[in-house]
N, C-alpha and C positions, 0 to 999 in steps of 0.2 A: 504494500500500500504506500503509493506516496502521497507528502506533507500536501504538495498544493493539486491542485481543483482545477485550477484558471476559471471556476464560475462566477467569483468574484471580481474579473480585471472588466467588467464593465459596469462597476461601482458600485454592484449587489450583495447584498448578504443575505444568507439562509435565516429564516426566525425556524423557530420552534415547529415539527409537524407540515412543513414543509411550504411555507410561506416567503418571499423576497419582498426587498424591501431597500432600497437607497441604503446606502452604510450612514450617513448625514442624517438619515430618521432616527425620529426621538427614543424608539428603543435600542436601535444598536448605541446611542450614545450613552443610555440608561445603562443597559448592562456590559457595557465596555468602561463605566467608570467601578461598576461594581465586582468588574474582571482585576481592573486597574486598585482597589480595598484588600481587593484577595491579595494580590502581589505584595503590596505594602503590610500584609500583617504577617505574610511571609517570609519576607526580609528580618522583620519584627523577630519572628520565630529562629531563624536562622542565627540569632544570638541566644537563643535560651539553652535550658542544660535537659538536655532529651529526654522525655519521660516526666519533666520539672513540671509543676502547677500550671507555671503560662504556660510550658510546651502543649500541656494539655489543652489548655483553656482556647489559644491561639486555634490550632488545629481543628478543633470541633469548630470554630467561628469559619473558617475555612472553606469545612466541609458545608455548613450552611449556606455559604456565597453560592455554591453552585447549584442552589435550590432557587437562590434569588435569583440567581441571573436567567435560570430554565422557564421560573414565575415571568421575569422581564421579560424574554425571546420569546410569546406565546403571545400570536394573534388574536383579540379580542373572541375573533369563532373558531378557537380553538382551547380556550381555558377549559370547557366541561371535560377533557383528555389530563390534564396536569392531575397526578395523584399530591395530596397530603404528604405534607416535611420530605417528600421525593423531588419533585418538581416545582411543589405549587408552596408560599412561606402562610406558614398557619399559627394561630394567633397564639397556643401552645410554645412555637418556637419563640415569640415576642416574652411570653411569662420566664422563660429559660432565661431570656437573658436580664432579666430584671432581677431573675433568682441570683443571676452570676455577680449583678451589680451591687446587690444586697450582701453577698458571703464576701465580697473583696472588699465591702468598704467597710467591713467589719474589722477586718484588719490592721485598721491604722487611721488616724485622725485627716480627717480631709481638711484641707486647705480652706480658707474663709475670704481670699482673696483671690485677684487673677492671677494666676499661676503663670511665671517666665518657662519657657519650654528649654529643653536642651540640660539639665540638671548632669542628666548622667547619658549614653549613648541609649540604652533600650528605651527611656523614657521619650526619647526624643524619637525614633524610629514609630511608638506609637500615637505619638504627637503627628505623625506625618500621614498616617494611616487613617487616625480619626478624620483629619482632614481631609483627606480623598472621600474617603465614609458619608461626609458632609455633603460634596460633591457627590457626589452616587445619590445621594436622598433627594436635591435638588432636582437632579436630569429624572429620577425616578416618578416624579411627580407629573411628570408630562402622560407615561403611560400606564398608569397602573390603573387596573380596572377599580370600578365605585366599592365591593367585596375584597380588595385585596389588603393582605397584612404586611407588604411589603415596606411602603414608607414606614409605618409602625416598626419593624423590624430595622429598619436602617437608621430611626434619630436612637431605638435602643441600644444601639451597637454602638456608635458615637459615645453614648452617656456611657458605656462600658469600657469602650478604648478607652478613652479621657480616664475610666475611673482604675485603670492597668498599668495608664502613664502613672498616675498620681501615688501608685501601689507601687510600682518599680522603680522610684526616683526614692523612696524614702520621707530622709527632710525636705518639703516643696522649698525652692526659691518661689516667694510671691513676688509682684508686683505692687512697689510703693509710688508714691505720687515722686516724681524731678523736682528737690527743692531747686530754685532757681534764686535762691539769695546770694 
């Protein structure tokens, strides 16, 4: 089997079930930012100690993206085919990660200020993640059906990276006002 196709060199891309669609369309941009979260929490992961808490934590966040993005690449007359936490993100998967939000921030006092990013390298790597995440929930908003758990799942993910950075940096550096005296 070879990598390329050539069905895309006249600017198409496959959706989900066997649909095309401009690559400049609102979903391939949707789940190409959430292809683009996945990479970045991967990077993330590629500094942890294997089998460790994040490694764990990271990975299942991971394997979820490729739910999301199945959810995202699915033509409106095509969603009654996406199965539950297979293809389609369901609202279970959103409680998960509120669970996940909840046991991490148990572990250490959160910060009460804005937070300087860059503390330590992991902190920062998911500093960088959250923000694509951000971006992914943005472009997400263009196609996700009126039933779908997906934006829900994508600002929880956010609240989660941030609260992974905030876990893995330790002591937060906050942000103070520039005295200017």
């Amino acid at each position: 089997m070879k990598i390329y196709t050539r069905k895309g060199d006249d600017g198409t891309t496959g959706l989900l079930f066997g649909d095309r669609v401009r690559k400049d369309a609102p979903a391939p941009m949707a789940y190409g930012a959430v292809d683009e979260a996945q990479a970045a929490l991967g990077l993330a992961r590629a500094e942890t100690t294997p089998g460790g808490d994040l490694d764990v934590i990271l990975i299942g966040l991971e394997r979820d993206l490729w739910v999301l993005m199945a959810d995202l690449a699915t033509a409106p007359a095509s969603r009654a085919k996406l199965e539950p936490a297979v293809s389609l993100v369901t609202e279970a998967m959103v409680e998960a990660l509120e669970a996940s939000i909840d046991t991490i921030s148990d572990r250490f006092e959160m910060p009460t200020e804005f937070v300087v990013p860059g503390q330590n390298r992991m902190s920062a790597l998911l500093d960088v993640a959250r923000t694509v995440v951000r971006r992914a929930e943005r472009d997400a908003i263009a196609v996700v059906a009126d039933d779908s758990a997906a934006v829900r799942y994508l600002n929880r993910l956010s609240d989660l990276v941030w609260t992974l950075a905030r876990w893995q940096e330790g002591e937060a550096l906050t942000a103070r006002p520039h005295n200017t005296d």
